[in-house]
MIMI-901692 format. One line per field, with one value per residue (C-alpha): x, y, z; residue in three letters; residue number from 1. Coordinates in steps of 0.25 Angstrom, whole numbers, always signed. Layout:
<nodes>
u	c(X, ...)
v	c(Y, ...)
w	c(Z, ...)
rest	c(ALA, ...)
nr	c(NUM, ...)
</nodes>
This chain:
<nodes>
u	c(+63, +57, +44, +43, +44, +34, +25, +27, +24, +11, +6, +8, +1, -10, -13, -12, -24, -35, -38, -44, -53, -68, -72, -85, -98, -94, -100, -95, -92, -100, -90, -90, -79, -74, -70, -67, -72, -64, -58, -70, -71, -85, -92, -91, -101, -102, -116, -120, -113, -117, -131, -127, -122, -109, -97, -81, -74, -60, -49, -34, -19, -19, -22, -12, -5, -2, -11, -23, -20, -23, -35, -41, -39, -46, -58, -59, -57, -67, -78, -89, -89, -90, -101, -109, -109, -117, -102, -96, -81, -74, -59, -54, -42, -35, -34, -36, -47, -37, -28, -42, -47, -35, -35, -49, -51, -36, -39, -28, -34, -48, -51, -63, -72, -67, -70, -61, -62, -54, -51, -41, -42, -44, -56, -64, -54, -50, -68, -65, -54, -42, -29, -25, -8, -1, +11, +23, +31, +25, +21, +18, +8, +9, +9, +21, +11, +14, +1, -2, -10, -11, -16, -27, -27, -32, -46, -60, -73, -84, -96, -111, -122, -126, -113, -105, -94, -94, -79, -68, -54, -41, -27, -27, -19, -28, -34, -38, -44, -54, -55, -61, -72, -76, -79, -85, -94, -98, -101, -110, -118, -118, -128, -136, -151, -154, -164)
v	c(-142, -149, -141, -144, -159, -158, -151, -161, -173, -165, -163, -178, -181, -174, -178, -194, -202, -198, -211, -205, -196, -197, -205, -206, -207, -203, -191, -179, -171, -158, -144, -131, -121, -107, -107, -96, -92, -82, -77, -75, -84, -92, -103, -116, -128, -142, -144, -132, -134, -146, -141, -136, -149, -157, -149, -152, -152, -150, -152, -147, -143, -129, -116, -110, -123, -130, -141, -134, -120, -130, -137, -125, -119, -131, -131, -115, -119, -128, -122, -120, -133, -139, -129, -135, -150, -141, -142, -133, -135, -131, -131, -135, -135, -131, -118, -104, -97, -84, -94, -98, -86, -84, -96, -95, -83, -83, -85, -96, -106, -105, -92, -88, -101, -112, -111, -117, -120, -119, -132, -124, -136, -149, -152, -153, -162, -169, -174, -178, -186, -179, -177, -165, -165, -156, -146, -153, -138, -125, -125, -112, -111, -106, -93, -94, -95, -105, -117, -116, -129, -142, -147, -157, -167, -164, -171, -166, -172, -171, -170, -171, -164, -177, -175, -187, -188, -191, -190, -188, -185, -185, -188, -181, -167, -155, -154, -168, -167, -153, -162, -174, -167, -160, -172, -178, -164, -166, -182, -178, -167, -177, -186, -176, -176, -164, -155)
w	c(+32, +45, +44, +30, +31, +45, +35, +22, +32, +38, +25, +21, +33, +32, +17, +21, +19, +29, +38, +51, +45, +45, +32, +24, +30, +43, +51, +49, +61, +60, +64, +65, +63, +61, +45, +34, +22, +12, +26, +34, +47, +49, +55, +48, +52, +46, +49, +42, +30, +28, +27, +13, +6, +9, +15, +11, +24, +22, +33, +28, +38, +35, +28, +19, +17, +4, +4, +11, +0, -9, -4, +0, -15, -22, -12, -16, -31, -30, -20, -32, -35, -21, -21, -31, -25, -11, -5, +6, +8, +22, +24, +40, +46, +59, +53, +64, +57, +53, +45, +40, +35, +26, +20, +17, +11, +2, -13, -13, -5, +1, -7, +3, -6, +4, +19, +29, +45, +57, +64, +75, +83, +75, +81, +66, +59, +70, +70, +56, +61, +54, +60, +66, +63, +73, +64, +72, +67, +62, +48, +38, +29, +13, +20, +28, +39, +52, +51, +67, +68, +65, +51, +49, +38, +26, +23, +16, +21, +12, +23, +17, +24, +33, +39, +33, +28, +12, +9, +16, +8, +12, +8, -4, -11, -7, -23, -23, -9, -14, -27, -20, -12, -23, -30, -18, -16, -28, -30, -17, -25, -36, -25, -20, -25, -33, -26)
rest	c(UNK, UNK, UNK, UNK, UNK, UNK, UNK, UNK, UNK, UNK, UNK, UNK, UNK, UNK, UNK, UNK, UNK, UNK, UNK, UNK, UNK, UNK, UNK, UNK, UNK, UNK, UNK, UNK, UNK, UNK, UNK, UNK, UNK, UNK, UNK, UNK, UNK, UNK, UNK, UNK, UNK, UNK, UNK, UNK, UNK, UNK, UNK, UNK, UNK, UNK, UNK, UNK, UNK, UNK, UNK, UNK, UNK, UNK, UNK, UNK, UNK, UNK, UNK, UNK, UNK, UNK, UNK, UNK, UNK, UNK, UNK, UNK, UNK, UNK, UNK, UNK, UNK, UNK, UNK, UNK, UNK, UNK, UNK, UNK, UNK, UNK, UNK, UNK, UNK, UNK, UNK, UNK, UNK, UNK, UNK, UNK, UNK, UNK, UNK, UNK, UNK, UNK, UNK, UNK, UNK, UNK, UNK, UNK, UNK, UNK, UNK, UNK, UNK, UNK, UNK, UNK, UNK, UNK, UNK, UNK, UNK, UNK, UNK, UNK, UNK, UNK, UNK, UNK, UNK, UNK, UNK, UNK, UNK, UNK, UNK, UNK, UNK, UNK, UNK, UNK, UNK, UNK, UNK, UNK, UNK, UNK, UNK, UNK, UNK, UNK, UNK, UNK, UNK, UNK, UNK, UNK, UNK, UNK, UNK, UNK, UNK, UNK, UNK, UNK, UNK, UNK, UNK, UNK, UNK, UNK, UNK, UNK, UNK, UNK, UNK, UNK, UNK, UNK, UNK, UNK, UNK, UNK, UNK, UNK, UNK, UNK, UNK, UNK, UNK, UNK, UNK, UNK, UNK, UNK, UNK)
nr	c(1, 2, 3, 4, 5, 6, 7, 8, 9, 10, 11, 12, 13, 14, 15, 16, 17, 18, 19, 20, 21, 22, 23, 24, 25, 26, 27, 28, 29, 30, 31, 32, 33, 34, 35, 36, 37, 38, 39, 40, 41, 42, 43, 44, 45, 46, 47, 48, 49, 50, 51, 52, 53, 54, 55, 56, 57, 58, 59, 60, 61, 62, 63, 64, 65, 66, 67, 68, 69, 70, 71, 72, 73, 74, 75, 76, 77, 78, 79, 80, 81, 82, 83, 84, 85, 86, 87, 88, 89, 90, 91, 92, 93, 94, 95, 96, 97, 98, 99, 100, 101, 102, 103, 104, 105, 106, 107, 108, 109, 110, 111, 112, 113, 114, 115, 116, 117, 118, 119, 120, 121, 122, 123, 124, 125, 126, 127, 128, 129, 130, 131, 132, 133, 134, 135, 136, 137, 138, 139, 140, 141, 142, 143, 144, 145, 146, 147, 148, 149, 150, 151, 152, 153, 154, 155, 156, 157, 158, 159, 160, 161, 162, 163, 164, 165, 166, 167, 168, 169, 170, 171, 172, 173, 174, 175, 176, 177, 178, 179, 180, 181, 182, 183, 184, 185, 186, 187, 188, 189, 190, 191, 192, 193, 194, 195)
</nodes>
């Protein structure tokens, strides 16, 4: 019961209103990191992605945990369509990249369309000025598998190719968070000159 309501209080937590994080306009700080697409294990970099058009950065506790299932699942569903604004999407959280690698590639959730980094140490989220919330007692996952690390507030940073920041969403149920970017993606496609 103790872990339960340990775990029901860090979740509230980490949905509450994002105060500290970085806001519109500001700088986005550029990273790189080890992520996985459809369970194969690459090199992510901001800069580079950005080279393509805007990039959905994602921050979210956990792999294979209710919530984060459920983000992860709407970003897949939705994958074509932030495609067609010119936008990438990247998944980050403390995550090891093994624990990555499943959730990338499981149909259920990332179903190898969404890729998602490993922020082992914190050190990305905590230059977007998120928190870092330490697990006070071991938690399990959805798969009955202990969550070894600390979770990171859930938050989406919609960056634009200058590297600012044009939106940054928090506080809201997964769905409505991948349904807010979209439509953010998409009023920024909306503004860009046609070629």
């Amino acid at each position: 019961m103790i872990r339960f309501t340990i775990a029901c209080l860090l979740a509230g937590a980490l949905a509450a209103p994002v105060w500290a994080a970085l806001k519109e306009g500001d700088a986005a700080p550029d990273f790189r990191a080890q992520a996985s697409l459809a369970g194969n294990a690459f090199d992510f970099s901001l800069k580079e992605a950005l080279k393509k058009g805007p990039v959905v950065v994602y921050f979210y506790p956990a792999a294979f945990t209710e919530g984060c299932n459920i983000q992860a699942h709407e970003f897949a569903v939705h994958q074509d369509k932030f495609a067609a604004a010119g936008a990438t999407v990247i998944g980050v959280s403390l995550d090891d990249i093994s624990r990555l690698n499943a959730f990338s590639a499981d149909p259920q959730y990332c179903g190898g369309k969404v890729p998602v980094a490993s922020d082992a140490d914190g050190r990305i989220a905590k230059s977007y000025d998120l928190r870092v919330a330490k697990i006070p007692v071991a938690i399990k996952d959805t798969r009955g598998t202990n969550v070894d690390h600390g979770f990171v507030e859930r938050t989406t940073f919609i960056v634009t190719p200058d590297g600012k920041i044009a939106a940054t969403i928090g506080g809201l149920a997964p769905q409505d968070n991948v349904a807010r970017a979209l439509e953010t993606v998409q009023k920024l496609s909306a503004k860009r000159p046609a070629m």
